[in-house]
Backbone as CSV, one residue per row, in Angstrom:
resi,resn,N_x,N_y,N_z,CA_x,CA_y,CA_z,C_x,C_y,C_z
1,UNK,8.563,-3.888,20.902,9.240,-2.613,20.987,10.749,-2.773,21.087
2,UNK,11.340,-3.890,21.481,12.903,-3.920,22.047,13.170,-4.361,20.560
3,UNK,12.928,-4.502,19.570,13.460,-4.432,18.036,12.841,-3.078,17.227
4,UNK,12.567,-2.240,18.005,12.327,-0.756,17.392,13.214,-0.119,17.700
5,UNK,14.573,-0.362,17.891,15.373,1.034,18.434,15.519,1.791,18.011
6,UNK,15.242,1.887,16.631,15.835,3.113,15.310,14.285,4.080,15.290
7,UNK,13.344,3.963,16.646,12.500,4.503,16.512,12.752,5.360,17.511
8,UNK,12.408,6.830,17.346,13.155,7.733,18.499,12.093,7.903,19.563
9,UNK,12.813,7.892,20.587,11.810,7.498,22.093,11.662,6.246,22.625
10,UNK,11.733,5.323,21.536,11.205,3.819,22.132,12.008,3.485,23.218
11,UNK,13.454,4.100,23.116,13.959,3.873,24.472,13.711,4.469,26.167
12,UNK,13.063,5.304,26.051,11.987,5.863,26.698,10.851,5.106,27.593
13,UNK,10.392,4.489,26.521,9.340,3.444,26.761,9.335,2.640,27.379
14,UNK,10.622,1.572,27.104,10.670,0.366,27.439,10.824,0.847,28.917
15,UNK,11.910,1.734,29.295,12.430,2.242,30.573,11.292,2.451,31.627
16,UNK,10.131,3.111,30.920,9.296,3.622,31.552,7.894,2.758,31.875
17,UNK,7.685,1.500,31.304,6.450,0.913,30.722,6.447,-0.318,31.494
18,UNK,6.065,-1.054,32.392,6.334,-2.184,32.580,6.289,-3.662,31.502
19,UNK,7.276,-4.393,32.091,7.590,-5.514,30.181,6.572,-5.789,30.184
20,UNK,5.051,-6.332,30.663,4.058,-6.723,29.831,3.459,-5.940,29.385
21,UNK,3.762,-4.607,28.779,3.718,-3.887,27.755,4.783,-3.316,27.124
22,UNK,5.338,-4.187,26.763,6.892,-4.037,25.846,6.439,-4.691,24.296
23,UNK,5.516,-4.234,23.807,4.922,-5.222,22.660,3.340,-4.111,21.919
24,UNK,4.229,-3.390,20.576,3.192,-2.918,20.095,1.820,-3.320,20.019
25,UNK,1.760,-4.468,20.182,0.070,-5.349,19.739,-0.303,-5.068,21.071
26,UNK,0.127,-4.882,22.143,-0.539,-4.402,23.212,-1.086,-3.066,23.717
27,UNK,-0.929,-2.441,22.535,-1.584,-1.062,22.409,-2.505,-1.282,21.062
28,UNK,-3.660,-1.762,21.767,-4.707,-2.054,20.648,-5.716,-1.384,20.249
29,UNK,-5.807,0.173,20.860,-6.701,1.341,21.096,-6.265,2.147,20.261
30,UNK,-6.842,3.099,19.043,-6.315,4.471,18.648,-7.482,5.117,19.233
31,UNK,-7.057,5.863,20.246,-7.942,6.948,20.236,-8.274,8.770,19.847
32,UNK,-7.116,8.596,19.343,-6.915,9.787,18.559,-6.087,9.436,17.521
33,UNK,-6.124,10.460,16.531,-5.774,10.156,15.067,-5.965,11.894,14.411
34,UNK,-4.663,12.190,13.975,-4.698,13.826,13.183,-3.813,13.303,12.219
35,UNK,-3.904,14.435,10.868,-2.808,14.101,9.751,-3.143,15.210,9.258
36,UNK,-2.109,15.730,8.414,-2.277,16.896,7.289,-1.926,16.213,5.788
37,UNK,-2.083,17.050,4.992,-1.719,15.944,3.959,-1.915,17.548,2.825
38,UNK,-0.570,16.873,1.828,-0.445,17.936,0.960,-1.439,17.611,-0.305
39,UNK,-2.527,18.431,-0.929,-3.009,18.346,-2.125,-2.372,18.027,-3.401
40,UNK,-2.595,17.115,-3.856,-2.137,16.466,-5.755,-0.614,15.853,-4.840
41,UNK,-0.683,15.276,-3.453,0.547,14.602,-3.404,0.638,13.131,-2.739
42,UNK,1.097,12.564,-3.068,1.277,11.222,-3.059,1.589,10.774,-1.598
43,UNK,1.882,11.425,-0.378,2.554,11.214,0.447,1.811,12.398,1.685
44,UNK,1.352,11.990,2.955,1.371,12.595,4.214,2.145,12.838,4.810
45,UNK,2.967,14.021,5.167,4.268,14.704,5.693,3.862,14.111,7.317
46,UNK,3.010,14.187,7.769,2.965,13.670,9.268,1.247,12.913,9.567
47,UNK,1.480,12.191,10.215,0.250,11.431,10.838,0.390,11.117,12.428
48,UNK,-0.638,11.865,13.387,-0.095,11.698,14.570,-1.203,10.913,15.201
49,UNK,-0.923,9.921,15.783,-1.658,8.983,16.973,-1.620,8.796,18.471
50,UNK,-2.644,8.799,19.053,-2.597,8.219,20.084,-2.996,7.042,20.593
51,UNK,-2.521,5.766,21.521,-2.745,4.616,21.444,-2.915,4.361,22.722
52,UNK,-3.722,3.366,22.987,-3.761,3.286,24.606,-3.835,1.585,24.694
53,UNK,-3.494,1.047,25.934,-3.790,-0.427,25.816,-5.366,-0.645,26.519
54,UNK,-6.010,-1.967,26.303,-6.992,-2.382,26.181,-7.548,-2.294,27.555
55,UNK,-7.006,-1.998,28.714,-7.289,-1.204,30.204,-7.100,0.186,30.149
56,UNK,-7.011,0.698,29.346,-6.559,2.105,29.217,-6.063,2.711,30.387
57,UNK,-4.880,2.055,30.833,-4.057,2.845,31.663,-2.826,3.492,31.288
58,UNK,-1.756,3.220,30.271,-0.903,3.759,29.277,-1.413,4.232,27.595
59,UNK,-0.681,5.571,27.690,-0.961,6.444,26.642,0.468,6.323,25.609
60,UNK,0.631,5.867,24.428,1.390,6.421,23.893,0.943,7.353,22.773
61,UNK,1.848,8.414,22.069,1.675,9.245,21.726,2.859,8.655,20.442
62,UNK,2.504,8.489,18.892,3.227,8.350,17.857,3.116,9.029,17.119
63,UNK,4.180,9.404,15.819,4.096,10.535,15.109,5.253,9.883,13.991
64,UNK,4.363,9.694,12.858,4.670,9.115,11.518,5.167,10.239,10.585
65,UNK,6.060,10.013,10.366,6.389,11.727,9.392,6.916,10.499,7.791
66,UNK,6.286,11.416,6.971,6.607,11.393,5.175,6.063,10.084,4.908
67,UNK,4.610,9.888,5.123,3.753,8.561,5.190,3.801,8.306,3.751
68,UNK,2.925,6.894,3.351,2.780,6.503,2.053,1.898,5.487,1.864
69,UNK,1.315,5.117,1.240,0.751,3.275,1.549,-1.178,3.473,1.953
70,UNK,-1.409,2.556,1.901,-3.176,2.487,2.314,-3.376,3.313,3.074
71,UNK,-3.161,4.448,3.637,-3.341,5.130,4.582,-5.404,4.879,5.181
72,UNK,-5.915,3.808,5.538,-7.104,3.666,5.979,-7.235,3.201,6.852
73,UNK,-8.885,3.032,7.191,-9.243,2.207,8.362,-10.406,1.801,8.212
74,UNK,-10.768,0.336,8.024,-11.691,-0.262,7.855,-12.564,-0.387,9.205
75,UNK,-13.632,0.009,9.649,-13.659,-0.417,11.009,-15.387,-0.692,10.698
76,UNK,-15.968,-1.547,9.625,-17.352,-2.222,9.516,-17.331,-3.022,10.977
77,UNK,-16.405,-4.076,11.055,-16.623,-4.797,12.466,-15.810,-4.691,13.347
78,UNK,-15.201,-3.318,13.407,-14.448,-2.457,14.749,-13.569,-3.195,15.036
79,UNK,-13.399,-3.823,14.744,-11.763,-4.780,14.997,-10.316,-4.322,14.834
80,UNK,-9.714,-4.230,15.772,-8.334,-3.690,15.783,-7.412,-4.192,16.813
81,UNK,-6.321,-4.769,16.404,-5.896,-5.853,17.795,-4.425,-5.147,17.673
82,UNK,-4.155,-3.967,17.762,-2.719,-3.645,17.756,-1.767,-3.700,16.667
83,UNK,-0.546,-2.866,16.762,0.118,-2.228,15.263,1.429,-3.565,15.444
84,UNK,1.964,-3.541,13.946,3.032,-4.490,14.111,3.815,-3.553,13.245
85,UNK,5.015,-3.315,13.579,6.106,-2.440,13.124,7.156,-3.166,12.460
86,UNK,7.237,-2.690,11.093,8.565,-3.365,10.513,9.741,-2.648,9.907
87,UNK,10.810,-2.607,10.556,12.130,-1.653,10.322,12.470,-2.524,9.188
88,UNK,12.784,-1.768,7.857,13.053,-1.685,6.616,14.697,-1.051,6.428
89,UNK,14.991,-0.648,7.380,16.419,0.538,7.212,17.590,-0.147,6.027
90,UNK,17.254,-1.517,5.778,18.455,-2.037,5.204,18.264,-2.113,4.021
91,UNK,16.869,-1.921,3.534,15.819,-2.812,1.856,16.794,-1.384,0.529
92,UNK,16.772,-0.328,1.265,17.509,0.534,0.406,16.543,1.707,-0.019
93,UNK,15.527,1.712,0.403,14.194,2.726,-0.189,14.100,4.069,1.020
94,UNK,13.343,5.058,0.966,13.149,6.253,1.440,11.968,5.585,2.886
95,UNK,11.539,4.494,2.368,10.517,4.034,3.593,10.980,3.204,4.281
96,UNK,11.480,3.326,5.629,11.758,2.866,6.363,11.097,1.782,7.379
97,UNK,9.882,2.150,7.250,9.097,1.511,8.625,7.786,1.070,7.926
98,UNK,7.098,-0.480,8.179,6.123,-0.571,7.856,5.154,-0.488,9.150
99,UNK,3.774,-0.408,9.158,3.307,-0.259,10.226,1.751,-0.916,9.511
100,UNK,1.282,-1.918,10.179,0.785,-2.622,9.650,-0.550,-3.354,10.890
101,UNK,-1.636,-3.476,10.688,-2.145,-4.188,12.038,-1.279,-5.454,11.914
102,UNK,-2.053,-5.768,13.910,-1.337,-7.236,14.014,-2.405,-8.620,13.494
103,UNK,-3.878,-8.191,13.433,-4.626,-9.267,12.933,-3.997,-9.407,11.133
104,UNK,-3.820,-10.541,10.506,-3.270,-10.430,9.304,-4.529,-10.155,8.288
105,UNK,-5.709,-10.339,8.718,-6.609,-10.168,7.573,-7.319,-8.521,7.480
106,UNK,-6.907,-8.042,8.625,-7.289,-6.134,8.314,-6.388,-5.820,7.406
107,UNK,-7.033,-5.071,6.446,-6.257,-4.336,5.679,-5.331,-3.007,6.031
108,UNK,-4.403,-3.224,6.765,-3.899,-1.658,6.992,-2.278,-1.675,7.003
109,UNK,-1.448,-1.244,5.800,-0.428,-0.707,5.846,0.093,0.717,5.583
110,UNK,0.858,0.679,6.232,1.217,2.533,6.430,2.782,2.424,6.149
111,UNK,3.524,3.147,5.537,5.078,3.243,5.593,5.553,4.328,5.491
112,UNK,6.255,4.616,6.506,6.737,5.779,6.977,8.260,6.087,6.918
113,UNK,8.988,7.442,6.494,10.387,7.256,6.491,10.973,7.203,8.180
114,UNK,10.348,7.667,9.140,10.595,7.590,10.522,9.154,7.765,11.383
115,UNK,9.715,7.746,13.231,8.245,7.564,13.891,9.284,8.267,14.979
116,UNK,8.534,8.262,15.730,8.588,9.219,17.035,7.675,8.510,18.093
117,UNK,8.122,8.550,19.211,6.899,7.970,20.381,7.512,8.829,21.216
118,UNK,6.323,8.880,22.474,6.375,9.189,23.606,5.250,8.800,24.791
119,UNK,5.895,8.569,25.554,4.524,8.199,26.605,3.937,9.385,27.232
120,UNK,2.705,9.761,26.858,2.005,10.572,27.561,1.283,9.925,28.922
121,UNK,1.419,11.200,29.585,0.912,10.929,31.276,-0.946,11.304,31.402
């Protein structure tokens, strides 16, 4: 998380979270998941999550706006070990953020032009 700053709230987080949860892969739970998505269009205007770590005592609350990319979830053998975030701001494109699991062999990338967090109580 302390190389997400261009993500709004993350400063929030860190403030609020104790450091051994200063590390997206430590929110390895989605337990909620909403999206809208425009018909004949290439792109999800918002995708909202909720994430919890593997004691489920912290909630964060994320919100992906102008998505693009595999938007899926493979879950045959339920495996999900936490998101790995990659700030793009410099590559020159409209997508800013990759968001990607942290196991390398799940298939899941998402790219988003921005994100939003917040810690829910």
């Amino acid at each position: 998380m302390k190389y997400s700053k261009r993500i709004k709230g993350v400063d929030v987080l860190l403030e609020r979270l104790p450091e051994k949860y200063h590390h997206w892969c430590d929110f390895g739970r989605i337990i909620e998941l909403h999206f809208d998505y425009e018909k004949y269009s290439e792109f999800i205007p918002c995708i909202r999550l909720v994430l919890t770590d593997y004691d489920n005592i912290y909630r964060i609350g994320m919100t992906l706006f102008n998505v693009s990319g595999e938007v899926n979830f493979n879950i045959t053998n339920g495996f999900y070990s936490g998101l790995e975030i990659t700030d793009y701001h410099n590559s020159g494109c409209k997508n800013n953020f990759l968001l990607s699991s942290f196991e390398q062999d799940i298939d899941f990338h998402i790219y988003c032009e921005s994100i939003e967090v917040e810690l829910l109580d």
